[in-house]
C-alpha positions as CSV (number, residue, x, y, z in Angstrom):
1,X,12.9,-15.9,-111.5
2,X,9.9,-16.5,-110.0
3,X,8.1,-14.4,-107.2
4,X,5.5,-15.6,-104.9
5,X,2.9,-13.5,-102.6
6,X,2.3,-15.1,-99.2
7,X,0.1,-14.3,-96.6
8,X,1.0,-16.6,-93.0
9,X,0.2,-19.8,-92.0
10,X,-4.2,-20.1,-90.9
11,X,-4.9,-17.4,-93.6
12,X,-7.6,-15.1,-93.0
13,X,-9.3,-13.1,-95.5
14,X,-7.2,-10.2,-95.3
15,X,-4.0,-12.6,-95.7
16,X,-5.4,-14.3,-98.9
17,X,-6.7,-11.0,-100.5
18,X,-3.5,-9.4,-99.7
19,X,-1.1,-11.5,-101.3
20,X,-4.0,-11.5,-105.0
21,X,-4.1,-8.2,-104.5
22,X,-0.3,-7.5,-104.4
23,X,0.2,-10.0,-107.3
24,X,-2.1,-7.2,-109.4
25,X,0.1,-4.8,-108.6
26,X,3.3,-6.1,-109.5
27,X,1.8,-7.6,-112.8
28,X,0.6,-3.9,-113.8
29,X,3.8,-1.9,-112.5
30,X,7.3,-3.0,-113.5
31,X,9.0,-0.4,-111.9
32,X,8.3,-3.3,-108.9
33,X,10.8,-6.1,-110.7
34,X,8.8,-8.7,-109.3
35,X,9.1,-10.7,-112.0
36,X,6.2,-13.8,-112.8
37,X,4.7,-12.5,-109.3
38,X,1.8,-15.4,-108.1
39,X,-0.5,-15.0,-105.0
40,X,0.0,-18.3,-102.8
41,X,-1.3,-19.3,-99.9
42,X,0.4,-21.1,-97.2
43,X,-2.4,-23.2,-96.3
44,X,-6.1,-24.3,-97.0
45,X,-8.7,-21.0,-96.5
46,X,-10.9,-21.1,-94.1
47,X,-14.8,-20.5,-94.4
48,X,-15.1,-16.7,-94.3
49,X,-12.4,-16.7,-97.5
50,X,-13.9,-19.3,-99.3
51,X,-17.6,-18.0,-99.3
52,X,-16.1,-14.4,-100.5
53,X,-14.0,-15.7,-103.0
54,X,-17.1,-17.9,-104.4
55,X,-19.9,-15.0,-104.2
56,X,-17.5,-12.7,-106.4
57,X,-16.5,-15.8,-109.0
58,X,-12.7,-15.6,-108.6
59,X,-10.4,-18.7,-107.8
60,X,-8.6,-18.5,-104.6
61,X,-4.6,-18.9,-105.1
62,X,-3.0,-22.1,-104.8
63,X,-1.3,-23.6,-101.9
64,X,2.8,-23.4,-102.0
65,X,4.3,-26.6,-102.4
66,X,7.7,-27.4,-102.3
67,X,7.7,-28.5,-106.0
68,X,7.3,-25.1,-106.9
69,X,10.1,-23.5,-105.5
70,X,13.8,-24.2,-106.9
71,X,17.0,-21.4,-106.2
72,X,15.4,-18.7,-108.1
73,X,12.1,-18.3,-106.1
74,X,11.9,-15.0,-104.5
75,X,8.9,-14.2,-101.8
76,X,7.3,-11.3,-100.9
77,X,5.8,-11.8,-97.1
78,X,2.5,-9.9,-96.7
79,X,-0.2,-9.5,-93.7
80,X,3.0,-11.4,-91.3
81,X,6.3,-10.7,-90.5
82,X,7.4,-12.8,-87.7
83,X,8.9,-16.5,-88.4
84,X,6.1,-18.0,-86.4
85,X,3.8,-17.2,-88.2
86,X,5.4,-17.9,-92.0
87,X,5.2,-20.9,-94.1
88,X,7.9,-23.2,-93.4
89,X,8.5,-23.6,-97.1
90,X,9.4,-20.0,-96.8
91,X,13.3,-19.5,-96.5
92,X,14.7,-16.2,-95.0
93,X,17.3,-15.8,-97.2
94,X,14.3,-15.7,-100.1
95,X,12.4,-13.0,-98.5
96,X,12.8,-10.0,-101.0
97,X,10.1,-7.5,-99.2
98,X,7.6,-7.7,-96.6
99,X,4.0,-5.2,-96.6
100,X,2.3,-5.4,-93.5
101,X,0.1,-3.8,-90.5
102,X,1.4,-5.8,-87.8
103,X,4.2,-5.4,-85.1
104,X,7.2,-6.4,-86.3
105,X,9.6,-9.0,-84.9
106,X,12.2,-9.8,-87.6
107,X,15.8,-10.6,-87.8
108,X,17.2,-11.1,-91.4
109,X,20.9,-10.5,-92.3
110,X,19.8,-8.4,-95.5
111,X,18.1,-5.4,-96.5
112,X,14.9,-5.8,-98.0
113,X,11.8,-3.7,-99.1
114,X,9.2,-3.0,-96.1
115,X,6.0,-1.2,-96.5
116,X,4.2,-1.1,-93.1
117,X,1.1,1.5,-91.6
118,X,-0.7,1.2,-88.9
119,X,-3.6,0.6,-90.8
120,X,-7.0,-2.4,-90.0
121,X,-6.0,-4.4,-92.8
122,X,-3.0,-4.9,-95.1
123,X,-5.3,-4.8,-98.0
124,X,-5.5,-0.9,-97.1
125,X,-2.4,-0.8,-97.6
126,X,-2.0,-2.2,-100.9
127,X,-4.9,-0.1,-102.3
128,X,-2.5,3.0,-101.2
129,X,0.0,1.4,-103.2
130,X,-2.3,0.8,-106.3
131,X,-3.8,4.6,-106.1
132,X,0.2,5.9,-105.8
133,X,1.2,4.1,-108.8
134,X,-2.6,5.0,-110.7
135,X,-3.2,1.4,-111.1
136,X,-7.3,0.4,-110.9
137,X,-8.4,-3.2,-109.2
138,X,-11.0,-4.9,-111.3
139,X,-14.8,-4.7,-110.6
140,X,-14.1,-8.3,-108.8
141,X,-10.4,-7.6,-107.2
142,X,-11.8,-4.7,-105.4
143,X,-14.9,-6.2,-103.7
144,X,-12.0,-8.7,-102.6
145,X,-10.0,-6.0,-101.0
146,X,-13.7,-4.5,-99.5
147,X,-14.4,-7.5,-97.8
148,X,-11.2,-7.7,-96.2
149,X,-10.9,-4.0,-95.3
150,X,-14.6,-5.0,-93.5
151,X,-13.4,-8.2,-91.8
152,X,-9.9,-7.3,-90.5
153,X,-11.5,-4.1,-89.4
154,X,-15.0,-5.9,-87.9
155,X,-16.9,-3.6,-90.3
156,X,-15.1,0.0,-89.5
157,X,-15.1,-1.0,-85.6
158,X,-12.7,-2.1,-84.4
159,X,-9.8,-0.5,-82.3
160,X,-7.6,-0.8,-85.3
161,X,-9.6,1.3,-87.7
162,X,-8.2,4.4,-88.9
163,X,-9.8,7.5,-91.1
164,X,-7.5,5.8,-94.2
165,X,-9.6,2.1,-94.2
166,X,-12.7,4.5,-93.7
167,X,-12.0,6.4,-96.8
168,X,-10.4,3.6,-98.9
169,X,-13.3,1.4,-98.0
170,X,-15.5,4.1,-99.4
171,X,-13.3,4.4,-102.5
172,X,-13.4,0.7,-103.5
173,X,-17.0,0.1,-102.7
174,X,-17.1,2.8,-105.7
175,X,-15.6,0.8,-107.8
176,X,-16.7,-2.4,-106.8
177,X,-20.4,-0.8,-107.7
178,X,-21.5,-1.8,-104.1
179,X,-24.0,0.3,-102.3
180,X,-25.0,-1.6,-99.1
181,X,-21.6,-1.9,-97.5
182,X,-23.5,-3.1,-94.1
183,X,-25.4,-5.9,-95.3
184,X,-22.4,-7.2,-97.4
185,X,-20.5,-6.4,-93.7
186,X,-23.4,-8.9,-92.6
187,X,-22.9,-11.7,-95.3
188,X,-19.2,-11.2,-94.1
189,X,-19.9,-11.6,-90.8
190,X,-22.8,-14.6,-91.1
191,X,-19.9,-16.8,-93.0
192,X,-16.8,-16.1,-90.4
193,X,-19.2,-17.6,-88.0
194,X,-19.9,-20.4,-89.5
195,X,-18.7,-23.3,-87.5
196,X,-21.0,-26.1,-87.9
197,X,-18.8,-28.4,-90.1
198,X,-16.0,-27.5,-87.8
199,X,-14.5,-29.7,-85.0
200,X,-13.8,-28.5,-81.5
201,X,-9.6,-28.3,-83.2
202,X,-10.8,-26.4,-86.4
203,X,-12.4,-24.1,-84.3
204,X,-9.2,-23.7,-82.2
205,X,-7.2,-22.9,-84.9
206,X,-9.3,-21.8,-87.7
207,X,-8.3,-18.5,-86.3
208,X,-4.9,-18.0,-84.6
209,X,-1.0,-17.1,-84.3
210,X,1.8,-18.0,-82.3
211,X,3.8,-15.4,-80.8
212,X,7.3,-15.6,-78.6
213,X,6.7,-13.6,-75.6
214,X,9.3,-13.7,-72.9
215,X,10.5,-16.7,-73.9
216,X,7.3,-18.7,-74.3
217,X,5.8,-19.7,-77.3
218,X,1.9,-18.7,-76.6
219,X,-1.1,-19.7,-79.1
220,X,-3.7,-17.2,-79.4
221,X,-7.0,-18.4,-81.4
222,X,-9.8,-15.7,-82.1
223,X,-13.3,-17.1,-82.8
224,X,-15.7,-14.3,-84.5
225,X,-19.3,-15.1,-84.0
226,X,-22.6,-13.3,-84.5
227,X,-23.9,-16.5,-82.2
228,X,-21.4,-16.8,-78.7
229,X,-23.8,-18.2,-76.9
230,X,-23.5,-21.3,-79.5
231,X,-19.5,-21.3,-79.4
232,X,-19.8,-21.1,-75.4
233,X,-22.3,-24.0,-75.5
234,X,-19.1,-26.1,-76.8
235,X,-16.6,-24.9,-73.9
236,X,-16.0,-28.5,-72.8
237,X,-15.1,-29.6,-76.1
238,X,-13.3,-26.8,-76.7
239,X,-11.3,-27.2,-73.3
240,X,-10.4,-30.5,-74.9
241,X,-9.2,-29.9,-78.1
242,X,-7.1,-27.1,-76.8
243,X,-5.1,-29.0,-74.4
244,X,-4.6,-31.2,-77.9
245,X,-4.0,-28.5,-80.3
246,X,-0.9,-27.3,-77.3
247,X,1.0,-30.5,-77.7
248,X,0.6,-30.5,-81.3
249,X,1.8,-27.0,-81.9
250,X,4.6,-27.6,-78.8
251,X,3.1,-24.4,-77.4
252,X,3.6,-23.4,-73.9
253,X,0.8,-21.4,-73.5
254,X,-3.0,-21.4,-75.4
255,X,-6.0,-18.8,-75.2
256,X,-8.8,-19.4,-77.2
257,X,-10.8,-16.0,-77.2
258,X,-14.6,-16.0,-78.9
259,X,-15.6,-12.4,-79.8
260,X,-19.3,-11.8,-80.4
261,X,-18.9,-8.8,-83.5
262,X,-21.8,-7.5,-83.2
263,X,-22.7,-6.8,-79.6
264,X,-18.3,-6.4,-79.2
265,X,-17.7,-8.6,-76.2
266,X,-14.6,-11.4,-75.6
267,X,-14.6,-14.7,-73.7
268,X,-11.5,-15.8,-73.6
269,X,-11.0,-19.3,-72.5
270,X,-8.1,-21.2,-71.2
271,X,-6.9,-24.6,-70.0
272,X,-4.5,-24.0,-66.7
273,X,-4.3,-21.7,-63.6
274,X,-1.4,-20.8,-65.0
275,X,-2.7,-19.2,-67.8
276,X,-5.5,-18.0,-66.0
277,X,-3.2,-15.8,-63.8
278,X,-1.6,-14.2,-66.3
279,X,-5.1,-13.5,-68.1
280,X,-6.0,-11.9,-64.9
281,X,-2.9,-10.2,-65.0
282,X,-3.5,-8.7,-68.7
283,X,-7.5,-8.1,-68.2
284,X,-7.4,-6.8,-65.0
285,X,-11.0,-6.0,-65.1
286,X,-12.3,-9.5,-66.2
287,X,-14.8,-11.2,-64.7
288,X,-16.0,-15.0,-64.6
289,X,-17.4,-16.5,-67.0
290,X,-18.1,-20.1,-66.4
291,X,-15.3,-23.1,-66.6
292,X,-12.2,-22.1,-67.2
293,X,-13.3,-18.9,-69.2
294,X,-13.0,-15.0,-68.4
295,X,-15.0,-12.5,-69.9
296,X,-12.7,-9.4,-71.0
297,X,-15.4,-7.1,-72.3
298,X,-15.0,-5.3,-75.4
299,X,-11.9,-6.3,-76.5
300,X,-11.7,-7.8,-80.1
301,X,-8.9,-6.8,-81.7
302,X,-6.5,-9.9,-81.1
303,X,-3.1,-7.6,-82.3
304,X,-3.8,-4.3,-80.5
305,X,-6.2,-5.3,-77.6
306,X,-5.3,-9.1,-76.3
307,X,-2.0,-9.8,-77.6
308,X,-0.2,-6.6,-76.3
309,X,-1.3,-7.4,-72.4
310,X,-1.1,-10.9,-72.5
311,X,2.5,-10.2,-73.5
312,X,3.1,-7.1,-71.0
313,X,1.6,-9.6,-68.1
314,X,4.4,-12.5,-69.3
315,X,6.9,-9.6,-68.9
């Protein structure tokens, strides 16, 4: 029997460091019975995940196929919960367990394992798990789970940082042997907003989920930039590939929001009144920002600050 670690579909650091992470854990504690565990991904990484993977020298996991999975395959869901946001290769009825920092929206017909904090990153989590069962991450494994404590968290931050990713941070820099947690927050930060091989689509959904709010299916796309101004200066094309990317994804609703990380200010762009009402509804404090685009101030955090009201206002 085979076990595979997923992270959800447009993996993020966190998601792909997560799932290599948790196959280290299984492989060095039994007790777990997660037998031949593998780290997969559900799709290709995107810029941020391939330039930490590179500077630290480890290969990022492969991409779940359908060839690899027969009737013994057993997956362990991690950084996601909700169907919408899981592999479609993924079958419920495979799902053995499910570690996570997200809201939860789930309806399986089984019990299962669940390990969920409110924690900035679900690598946090799994680092809690390691120290619990006395296990160590490699010199190279923890800077992974560093960088994705720093990203999810917008280097200690964000909204969604608590005292635990502030002291396990601290712990794996240790081990990773890393002393300048700020400029490797900067290297972090200079890579996620990196967009200039991207077109107006990849930039739309480099970054983004699909949640069921009152029974709409609403795209929400985060763009992290040290350089808005630069995003902004592609709205129009932007605008386009949006209206493109909602009748690909058969989404009723679509927000693109670019976050500048290090002054912590949103734009969140959109391609209807429609959806501009109920952004005015969620942000009551917004003000213009140019076509089609509101500027909701310091929100970045897409799961506590910008999902939450956007669902409330479709309420």
């Amino acid at each position: 029997m085979n076990t595979y670690v997923i992270g959800h579909v447009k993996p993020d650091l966190d998601s792909v460091v997560a799932a290599f992470a948790a196959e280290y854990l299984f492989t060095h504690k039994s007790a777990y019975q997660r037998e031949a565990a593998k780290a997969v991904i559900a799709e290709e990484i995107n810029n941020e995940t391939r330039y930490v993977f590179e500077r630290f020298r480890v290969n990022s996991p492969d991409i779940l196929t359908e060839a690899m999975i027969d009737d013994d395959t057993r997956f362990v869901l991690v950084d996601h919960n909700e169907e919408a946001q899981r592999s479609e290769l993924v079958s419920p009825e495979k799902i053995v367990e499910i570690i996570d920092h997200h809201k939860f929206n789930i309806n399986f017909n089984k019990a299962m394992f669940i390990t969920a904090k409110t924690w900035g990153s679900t690598s946090t989590i799994i680092w809690w798990m390691m120290r619990n069962e006395g296990i160590v991450p490699t010199k190279e494994l923890a800077s992974l789970m560093l960088c994705a404590i720093l990203s999810d968290t917008v280097g200690l931050r964000s909204s969604l940082t608590t005292e635990w990713d502030k002291k396990y941070a601290d712990e794996l820099a240790k081990i990773a042997e890393i002393n300048d947690v700020d400029a490797l927050t900067l290297d972090i930060f200079k890579a996620k907003s990196n967009i200039d091989n991207l077109t107006p689509q990849e930039i739309v959904t480099n970054d983004y989920k699909v949640f069921d709010f009152a029974s709409k299916k609403v795209l929400i796309g985060i763009v992290e930039t040290v350089e808005q101004d630069v995003v902004l200066g592609r709205r129009d094309e932007l605008i386009k590939a949006m209206h493109e990317v909602r009748e690909h994804e058969s989404v009723d609703l679509i927000f693109c929001v670019v976050s500048d990380i290090l002054k912590f200010n949103s734009k969140i762009i959109f391609t209807s009144e429609e959806e501009k009402q109920i952004a005015l509804k969620a942000f009551p404090d917004a003000s213009e920002a140019g076509n089609l685009t509101l500027d909701i101030g310091p929100r970045i955090s897409r799961k506590k600050e910008i999902a939450p009201p956007i669902e409330q206002a479709l309420n």
